[in-house]
N, C-alpha and C positions, 0 to 999 in steps of 0.2 A: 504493500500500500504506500503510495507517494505518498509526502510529508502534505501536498497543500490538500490532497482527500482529508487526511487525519485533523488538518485547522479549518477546514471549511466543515468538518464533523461538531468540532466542538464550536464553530460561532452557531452555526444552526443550533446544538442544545442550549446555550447560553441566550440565542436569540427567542426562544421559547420559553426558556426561564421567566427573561425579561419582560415577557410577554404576559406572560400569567402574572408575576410578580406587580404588572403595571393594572391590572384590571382588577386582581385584587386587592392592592393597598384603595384605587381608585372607588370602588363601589364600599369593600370595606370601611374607609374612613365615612363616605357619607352615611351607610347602616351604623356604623356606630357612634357615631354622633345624635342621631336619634336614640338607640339603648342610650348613653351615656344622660343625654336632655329624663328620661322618664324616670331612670335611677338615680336623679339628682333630685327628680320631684317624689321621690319614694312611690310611682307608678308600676313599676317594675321591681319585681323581686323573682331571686333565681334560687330551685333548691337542687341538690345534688348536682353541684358543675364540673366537681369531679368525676361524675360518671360522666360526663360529654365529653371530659378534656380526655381523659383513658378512652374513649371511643372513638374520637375522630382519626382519621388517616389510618384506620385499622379493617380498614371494610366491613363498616357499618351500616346499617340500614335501621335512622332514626326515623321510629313509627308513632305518629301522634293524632290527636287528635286537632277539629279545627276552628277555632269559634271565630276568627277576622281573616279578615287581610293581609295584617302584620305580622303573622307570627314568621315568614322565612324572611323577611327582615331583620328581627331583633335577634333572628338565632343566629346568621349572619353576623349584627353586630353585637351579639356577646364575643364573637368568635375573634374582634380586628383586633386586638390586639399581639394575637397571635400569628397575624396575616405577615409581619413584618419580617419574622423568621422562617414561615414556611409556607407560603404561600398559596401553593400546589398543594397541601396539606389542609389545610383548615380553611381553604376556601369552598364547601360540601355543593353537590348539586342537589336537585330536588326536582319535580314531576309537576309542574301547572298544568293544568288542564288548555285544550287549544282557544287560541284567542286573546291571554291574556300578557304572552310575550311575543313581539316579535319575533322571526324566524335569527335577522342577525345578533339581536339584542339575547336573544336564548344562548347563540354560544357564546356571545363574550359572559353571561352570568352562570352558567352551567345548568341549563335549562333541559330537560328531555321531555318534550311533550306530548303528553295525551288528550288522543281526540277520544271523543266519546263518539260510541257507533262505528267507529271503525276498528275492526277487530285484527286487519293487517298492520294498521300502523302502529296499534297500540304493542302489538305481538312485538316488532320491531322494537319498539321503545324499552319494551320489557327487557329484553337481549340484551342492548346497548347500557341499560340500568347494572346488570346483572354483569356485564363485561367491567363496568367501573368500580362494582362493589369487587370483583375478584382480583383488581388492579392495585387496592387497597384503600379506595378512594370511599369517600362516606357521601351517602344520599337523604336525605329527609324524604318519607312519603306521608302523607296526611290518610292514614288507614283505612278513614270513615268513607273513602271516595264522594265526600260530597263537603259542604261545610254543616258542624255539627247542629246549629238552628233549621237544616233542612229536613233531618231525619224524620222518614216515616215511623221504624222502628226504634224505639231506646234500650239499651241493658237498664236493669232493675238497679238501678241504686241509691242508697238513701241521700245524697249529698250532689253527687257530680255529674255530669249530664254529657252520654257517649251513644251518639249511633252505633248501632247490631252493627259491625263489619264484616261485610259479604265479599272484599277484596282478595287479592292471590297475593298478599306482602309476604305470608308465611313459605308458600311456594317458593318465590322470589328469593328467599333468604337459603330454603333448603339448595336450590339450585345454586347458588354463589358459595356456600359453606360459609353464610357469612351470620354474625351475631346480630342482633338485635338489640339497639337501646329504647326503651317504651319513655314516653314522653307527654304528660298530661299537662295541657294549659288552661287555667281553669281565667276569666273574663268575666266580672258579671253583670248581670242586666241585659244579655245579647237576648232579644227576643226577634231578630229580623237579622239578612245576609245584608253586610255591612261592605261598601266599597272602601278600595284604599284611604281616601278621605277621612272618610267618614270612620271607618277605622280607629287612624290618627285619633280621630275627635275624641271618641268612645275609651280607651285606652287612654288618654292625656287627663279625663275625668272620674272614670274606675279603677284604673291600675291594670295589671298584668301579671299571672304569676308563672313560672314556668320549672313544672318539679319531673328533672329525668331520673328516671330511676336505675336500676343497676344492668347492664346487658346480658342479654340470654339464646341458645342456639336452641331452635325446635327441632327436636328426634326426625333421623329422616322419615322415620316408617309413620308418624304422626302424620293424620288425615287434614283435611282442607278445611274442614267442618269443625275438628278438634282444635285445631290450633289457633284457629281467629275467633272461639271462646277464649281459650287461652290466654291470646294477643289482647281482647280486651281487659279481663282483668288483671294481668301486668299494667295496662297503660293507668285504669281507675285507683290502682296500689300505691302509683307512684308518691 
């Protein structure tokens, strides 16, 4: 191998580096600037962050539930401070539904999205999801496939309020051999789907809490049916 293959090897990694490095301190510092604004007004409170920080860049697959707008925001900006040292590490992707990112704006934010009704793209999404959690990379999915004020169905619980999850996150997790960190945000007063705005508003008046709990792998020979009981009350435990 000539010497200028070996330097034109390492500007391309470094140029990639730099690349991620720039998009995440760039988006990072604005999400955390907003966390930092909400935990100055005691809006914001975080429990178990040590299960997030031992989770991330571990091929993670953080499963939560969804009461706003905000929450892949703020998890984002809990995460900027740590952006500075690893960029490619702590900067998690996450699954919006179609519509609500652009297509370029998706990959500079680590966007993979799903469309609803199509059952090829979403299969595709699934894959590429699945490729980056076995890469080592951490993902957020929002379990309830829907936002939690929409649910038809609720689990029974005296306090906290979770749509029945009918999703394939457990699949997803058996297929990557990847752990699971369960992640309840609990918002109150959400009785309607809240826009980003509006969000902001809602969250800057009520608070926000965000309690991850400890990470977990489900048995492969565990069923689709069994383990999204399961996956819910891990998530209502936290």
């Amino acid at each position: 191998m000539r010497i200028k293959d070996i330097l034109l090897g390492i500007l391309c990694f470094f140029g990639r580096w730099l690349h991620s490095f720039a998009i995440a301190i760039t988006f990072g510092t604005i999400f955390g600037a907003i966390a930092l604004a909400l935990l100055v007004r005691g809006k914001l409170r975080v429990r178990g962050y040590g299960n997030l920080l031992q989770g991330v860049g571990r091929g993670v697959i953080i499963a939560s539930n969804h009461p706003t707008a905000l929450e892949t925001i703020l998890i984002q900006g809990l995460l900027c401070p740590w952006y500075y040292l690893a960029p490619s590490k702590f900067f998690i992707w996450n699954m919006p539904r179609e519509g609500l990112v652009s297509p370029r704006f998706a990959v500079m934010t680590r966007c993979i999205t799903i469309t609803r009704g199509n059952p090829r793209q979403n299969a595709a999404a699934t894959r590429k999801a699945i490729e980056k959690v076995r890469r080592g990379w951490t993902i957020l999915i929002f379990a309830e496939g829907t936002r939690t004020v929409k649910g038809r169905v609720f689990v029974d619980h005296p306090v906290h309020k979770l749509c029945r999850i009918e999703t394939r996150v457990p699949t997803m997790a058996q297929r990557a051999e990847a752990y699971v960190l369960p992640l309840r945000i609990d918002v109150p007063n959400v009785t309607e789907e809240l826009g980003l705005r509006a969000s902001l508003g809602h969250v800057w008046r009520e608070g926000i809490v965000f309690n991850f709990g400890r990470k977990f792998m489900f048995p492969r020979e565990m069923q689709l049916e069994e383990a999204n009981r399961h996956l819910e009350q891990a998530i209502l435990a936290c």
